[in-house]
ZAMARGU-4260 file (C-alpha; in steps of 0.2 Angstrom, whole numbers, plus 5000, padded with zeros to 4 digits):
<rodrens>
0) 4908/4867/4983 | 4901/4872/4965 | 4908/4890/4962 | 4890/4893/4951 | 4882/4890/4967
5) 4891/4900/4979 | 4882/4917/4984 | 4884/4933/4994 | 4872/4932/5008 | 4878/4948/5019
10) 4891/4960/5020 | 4898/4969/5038 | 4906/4983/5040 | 4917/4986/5056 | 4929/5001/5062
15) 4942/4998/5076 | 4956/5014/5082 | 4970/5013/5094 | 4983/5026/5102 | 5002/5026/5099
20) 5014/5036/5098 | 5011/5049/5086 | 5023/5049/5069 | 5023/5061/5053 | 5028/5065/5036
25) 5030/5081/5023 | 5008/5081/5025 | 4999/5071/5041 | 5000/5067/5057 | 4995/5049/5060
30) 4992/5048/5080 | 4980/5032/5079 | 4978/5015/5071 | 4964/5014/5064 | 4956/4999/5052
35) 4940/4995/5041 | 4936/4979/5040 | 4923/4968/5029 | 4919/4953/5032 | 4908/4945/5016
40) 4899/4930/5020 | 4894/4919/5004 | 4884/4901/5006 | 4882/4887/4995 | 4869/4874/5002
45) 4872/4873/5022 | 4892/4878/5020 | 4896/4895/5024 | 4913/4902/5016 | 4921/4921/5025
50) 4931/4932/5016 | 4939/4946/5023 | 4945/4963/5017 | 4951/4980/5022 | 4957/4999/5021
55) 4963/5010/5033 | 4976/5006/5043 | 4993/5013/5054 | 4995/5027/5043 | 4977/5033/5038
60) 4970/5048/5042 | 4954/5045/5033 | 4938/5048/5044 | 4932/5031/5048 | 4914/5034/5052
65) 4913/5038/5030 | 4915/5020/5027 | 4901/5010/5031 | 4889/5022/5023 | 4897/5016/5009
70) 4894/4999/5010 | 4876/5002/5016 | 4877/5009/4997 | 4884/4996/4989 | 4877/4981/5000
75) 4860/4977/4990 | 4869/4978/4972 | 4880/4964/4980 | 4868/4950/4989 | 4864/4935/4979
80) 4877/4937/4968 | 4890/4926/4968 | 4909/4929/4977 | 4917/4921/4963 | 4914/4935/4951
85) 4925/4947/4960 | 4926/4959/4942 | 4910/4966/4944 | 4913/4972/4962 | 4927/4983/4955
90) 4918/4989/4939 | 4905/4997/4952 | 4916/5008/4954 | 4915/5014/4935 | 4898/5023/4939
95) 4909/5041/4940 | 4894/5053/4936 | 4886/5043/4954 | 4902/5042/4966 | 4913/5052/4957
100) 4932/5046/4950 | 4938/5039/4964 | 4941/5040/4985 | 4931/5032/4998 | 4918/5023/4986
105) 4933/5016/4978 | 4940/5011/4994 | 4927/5002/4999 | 4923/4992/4985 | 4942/4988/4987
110) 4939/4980/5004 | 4923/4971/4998 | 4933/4964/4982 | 4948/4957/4993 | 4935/4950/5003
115) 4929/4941/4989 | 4946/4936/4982 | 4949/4929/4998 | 4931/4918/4997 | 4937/4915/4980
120) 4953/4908/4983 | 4946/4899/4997 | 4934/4889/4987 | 4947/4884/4973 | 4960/4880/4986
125) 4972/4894/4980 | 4978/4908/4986 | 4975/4925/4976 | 4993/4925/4971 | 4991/4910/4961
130) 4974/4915/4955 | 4982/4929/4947 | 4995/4918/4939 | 5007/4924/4948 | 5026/4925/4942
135) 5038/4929/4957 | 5039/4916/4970 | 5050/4928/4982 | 5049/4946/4983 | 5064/4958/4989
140) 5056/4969/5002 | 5061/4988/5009 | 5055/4993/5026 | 5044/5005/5029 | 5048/5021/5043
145) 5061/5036/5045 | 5045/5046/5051 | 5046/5062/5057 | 5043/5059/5079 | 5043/5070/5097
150) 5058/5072/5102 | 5067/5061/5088 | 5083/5068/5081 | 5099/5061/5071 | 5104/5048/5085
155) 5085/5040/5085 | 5085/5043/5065 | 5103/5029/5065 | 5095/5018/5077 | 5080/5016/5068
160) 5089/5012/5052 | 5102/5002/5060 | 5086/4991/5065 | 5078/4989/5052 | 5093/4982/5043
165) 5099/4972/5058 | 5085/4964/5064 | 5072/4963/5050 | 5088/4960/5036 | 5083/4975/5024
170) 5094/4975/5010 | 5081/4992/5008 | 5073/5004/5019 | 5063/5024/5016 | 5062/5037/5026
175) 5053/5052/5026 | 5058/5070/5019 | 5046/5086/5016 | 5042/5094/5033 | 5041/5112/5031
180) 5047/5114/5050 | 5062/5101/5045 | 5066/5112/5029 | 5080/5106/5015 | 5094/5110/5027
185) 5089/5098/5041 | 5083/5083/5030 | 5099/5085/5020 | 5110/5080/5038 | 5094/5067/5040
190) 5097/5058/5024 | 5117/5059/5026 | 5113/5051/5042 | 5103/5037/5036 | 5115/5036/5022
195) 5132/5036/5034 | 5120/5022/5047 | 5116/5009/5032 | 5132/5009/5024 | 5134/5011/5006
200) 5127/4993/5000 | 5109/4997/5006 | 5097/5002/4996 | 5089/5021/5003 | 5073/5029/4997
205) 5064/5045/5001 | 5047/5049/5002 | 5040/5068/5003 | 5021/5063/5002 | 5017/5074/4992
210) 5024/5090/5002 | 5033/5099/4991 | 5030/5108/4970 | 5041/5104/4957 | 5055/5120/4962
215) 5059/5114/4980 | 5059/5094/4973 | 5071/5101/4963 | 5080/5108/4975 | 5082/5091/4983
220) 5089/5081/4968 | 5109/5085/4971 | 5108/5080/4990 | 5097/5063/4982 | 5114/5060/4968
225) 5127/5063/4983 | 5119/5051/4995 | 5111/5037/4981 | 5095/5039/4983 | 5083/5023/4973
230) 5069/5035/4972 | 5060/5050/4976 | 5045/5044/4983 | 5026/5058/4979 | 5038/5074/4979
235) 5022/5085/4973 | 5002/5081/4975 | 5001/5064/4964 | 4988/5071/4951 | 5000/5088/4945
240) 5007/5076/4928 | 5012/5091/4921 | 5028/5093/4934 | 5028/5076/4936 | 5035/5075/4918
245) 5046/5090/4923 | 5052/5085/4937 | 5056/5066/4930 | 5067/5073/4915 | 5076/5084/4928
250) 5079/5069/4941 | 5087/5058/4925 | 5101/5071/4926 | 5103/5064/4944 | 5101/5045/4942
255) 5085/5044/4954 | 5071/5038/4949 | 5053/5045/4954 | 5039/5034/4962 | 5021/5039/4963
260) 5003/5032/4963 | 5000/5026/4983 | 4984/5038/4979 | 4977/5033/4962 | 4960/5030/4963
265) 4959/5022/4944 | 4970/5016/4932 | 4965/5032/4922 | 4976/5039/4933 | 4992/5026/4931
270) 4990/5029/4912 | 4989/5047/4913 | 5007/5045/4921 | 5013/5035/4907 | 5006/5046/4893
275) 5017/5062/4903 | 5032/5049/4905 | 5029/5057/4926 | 5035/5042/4935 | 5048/5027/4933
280) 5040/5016/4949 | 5021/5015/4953 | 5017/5013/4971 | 4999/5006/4966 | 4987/5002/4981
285) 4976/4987/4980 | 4966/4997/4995 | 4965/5013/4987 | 4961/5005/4966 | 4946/4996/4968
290) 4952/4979/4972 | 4966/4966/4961 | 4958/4969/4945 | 4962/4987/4942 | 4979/4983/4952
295) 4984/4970/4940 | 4976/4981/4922 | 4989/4994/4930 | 5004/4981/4934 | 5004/4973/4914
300) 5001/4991/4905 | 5016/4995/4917 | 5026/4981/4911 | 5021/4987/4892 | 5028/5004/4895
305) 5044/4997/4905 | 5037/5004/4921 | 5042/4994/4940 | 5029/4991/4954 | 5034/4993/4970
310) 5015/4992/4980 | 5012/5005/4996 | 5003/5000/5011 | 4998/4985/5020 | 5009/4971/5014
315) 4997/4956/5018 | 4988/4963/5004 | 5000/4970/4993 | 5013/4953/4992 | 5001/4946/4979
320) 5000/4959/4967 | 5018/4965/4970 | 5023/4946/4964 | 5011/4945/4951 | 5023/4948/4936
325) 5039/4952/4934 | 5039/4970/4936 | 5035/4970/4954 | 5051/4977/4960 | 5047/4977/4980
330) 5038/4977/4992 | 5033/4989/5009 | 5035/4982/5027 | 5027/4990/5039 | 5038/4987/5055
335) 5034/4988/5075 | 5042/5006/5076 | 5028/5015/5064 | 5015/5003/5076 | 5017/4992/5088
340) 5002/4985/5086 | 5002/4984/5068 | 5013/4968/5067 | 4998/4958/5078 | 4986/4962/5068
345) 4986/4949/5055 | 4989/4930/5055 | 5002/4922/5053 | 5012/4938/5055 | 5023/4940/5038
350) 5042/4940/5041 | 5055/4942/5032 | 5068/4928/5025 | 5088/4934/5031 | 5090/4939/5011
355) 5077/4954/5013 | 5066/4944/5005 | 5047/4938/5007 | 5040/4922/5002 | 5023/4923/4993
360) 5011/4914/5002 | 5002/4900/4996 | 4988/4898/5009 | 4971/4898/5000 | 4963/4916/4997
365) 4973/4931/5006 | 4981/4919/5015 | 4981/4932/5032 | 4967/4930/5043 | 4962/4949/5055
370) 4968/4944/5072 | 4949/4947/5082 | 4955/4944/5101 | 4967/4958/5097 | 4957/4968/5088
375) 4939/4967/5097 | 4944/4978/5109 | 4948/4993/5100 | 4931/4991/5089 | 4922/5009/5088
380) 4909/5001/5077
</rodrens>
């Protein structure tokens, strides 16, 4: 198939949502599954090529009705262009005095960009990893959980860690810290807990979501030191840099580092960080930025101020970006506990090797395919 060819001849927009058990953290409940996905259709002659992208997901609280407006929007800039020029899906979203900075217009322009990286790499016969010139082959991974849950305490808390290193070989794994009904004193015996579960050779990381101001994450940073916490995972609201740079030169003094940017919109946003020296490890999004583009602009301008990457969210996604140079650090894995559903979702299901580690894959374009029998009937639209 010749790539000048090769053009968008429709974009759809689908919304599925499905129960389980409830789970939270320092800000939302997440009581449902839900998923956007777009599916971009692109022809050349009689051949028909389909890539897929999405947003949403286990933990997302979004409304999902907002979406397709969005690509209603952005749908006629889009037909008869070609696939192949996946850039100028993500610079729509440079138009700020239209949609504004960043949120749900950028969200779905990340969908429709993975979408087209997938078509891309389908055509080439590559998958986006190597399309991005990708430099890690393997990838350590954490897991992802240590919610807050009905009727979960200490004992479930253990069991949970002791699972995710058992069974799915962590050699990491976050939990979650922040909930004003919890208060410092409870997540202090929940982190001492995980800590006492995993043993000392495990890596432990905490996220509060951005519960907390810059006093009471403060507060937090001698409990962090006693028990080895990696990071401190959005201890205040992701766009306060001025106690971000506080609250990093106070967490030095304690040997943890501080990870942010699972909600930056831009890479604006990523380089106002850098400029107030507010974070060590960016959690970038590659469904929240406006597709790989902007992901990989924020990974090498990391790399150029000695910053990590360790990507949030949906690790079909994430695994190419978080490989793509060499200061992708880890990635997130989502496990059945969060969602039972979750691991079925995609196929093949990603899993882990025995070291904790993941194995980029190589299948052309994203390389994961939306499982449709198991989604279709839990479609809302």
């Amino acid at each position: 198939m010749e790539n000048q060819e090769i053009k968008i001849t429709h974009i759809e927009s689908e919304l599925y949502q499905w129960d389980k058990p409830p789970i939270w953290n320092g800000l939302h409940v997440y009581d449902k599954g839900r998923l956007h996905l777009v599916r971009v259709r692109a022809r050349s002659g009689r051949e028909e090529v389909i890539g897929y992208g999405f947003n949403g997901g286990t933990a997302a609280t979004r409304p999902l009705q907002i979406f397709p407006m969005y690509v209603d929007e952005f749908r006629p800039q889009l037909i008869g262009r070609s696939p192949i020029d996946t850039a100028y899906v993500s610079q729509l979203a440079d138009n700020i005095k239209i949609y504004g900075p960043g949120g749900y217009h950028t969200q779905v322009l990340a969908a429709i960009n993975q979408a087209c990286w997938d078509i891309r790499g389908k055509v080439a016969g590559k998958s986006v990893h190597q399309l991005l010139d990708g430099q890690q082959q393997r990838i350590r991974t954490y897991i992802a959980g240590g919610y807050y849950g009905r009727d979960k305490g200490l004992d479930e808390l253990r069991e949970e860690m002791d699972r995710n290193v058992n069974e799915f070989f962590a050699t990491a794994v976050k939990m979650k810290i922040g909930d004003k009904d919890a208060g410092l004193d409870n997540d202090i015996k929940r982190i001492e807990a995980a800590r006492q579960q995993i043993g000392p050779a495990i890596t432990l990381m905490v996220d509060a979501n951005c519960a907390l101001n810059v006093e009471q994450s403060v507060a937090y940073l001698p409990v962090l030191k006693a028990n080895d916490i990696f990071w401190f995972e959005e201890p205040i609201p992701s766009h306060n840099y001025r106690g971000h740079k506080e609250l990093a030169a106070m967490a030095k003094d304690s040997d943890v580092l501080i990870a942010t940017g699972e909600n930056g919109y831009g890479v604006h946003h990523f380089q106002t960080l850098m400029d107030y020296q507010g974070a060590d490890v960016f959690n970038i999004d590659v469904a929240i930025l406006a597709g790989y583009e902007p992901a990989l602009a924020v990974v090498e301008e990391s790399a150029a101020h000695q910053k990590l990457i360790a990507p949030h969210g949906a690790q079909e996604l994430q695994v190419h970006i978080a490989a793509a140079r060499e200061n992708g650090l880890m990635l997130e894995y989502y496990p059945p506990a969060v969602d039972p559903l979750r691991g079925e979702i995609f196929l093949p299901q990603m899993l882990l090797d025995r070291d904790g580690y993941v194995t980029v894959p190589d299948r052309p374009g994203i390389g994961f395919e939306p499982n449709m029998a198991l989604l279709e009937p839990h479609r809302v639209r």
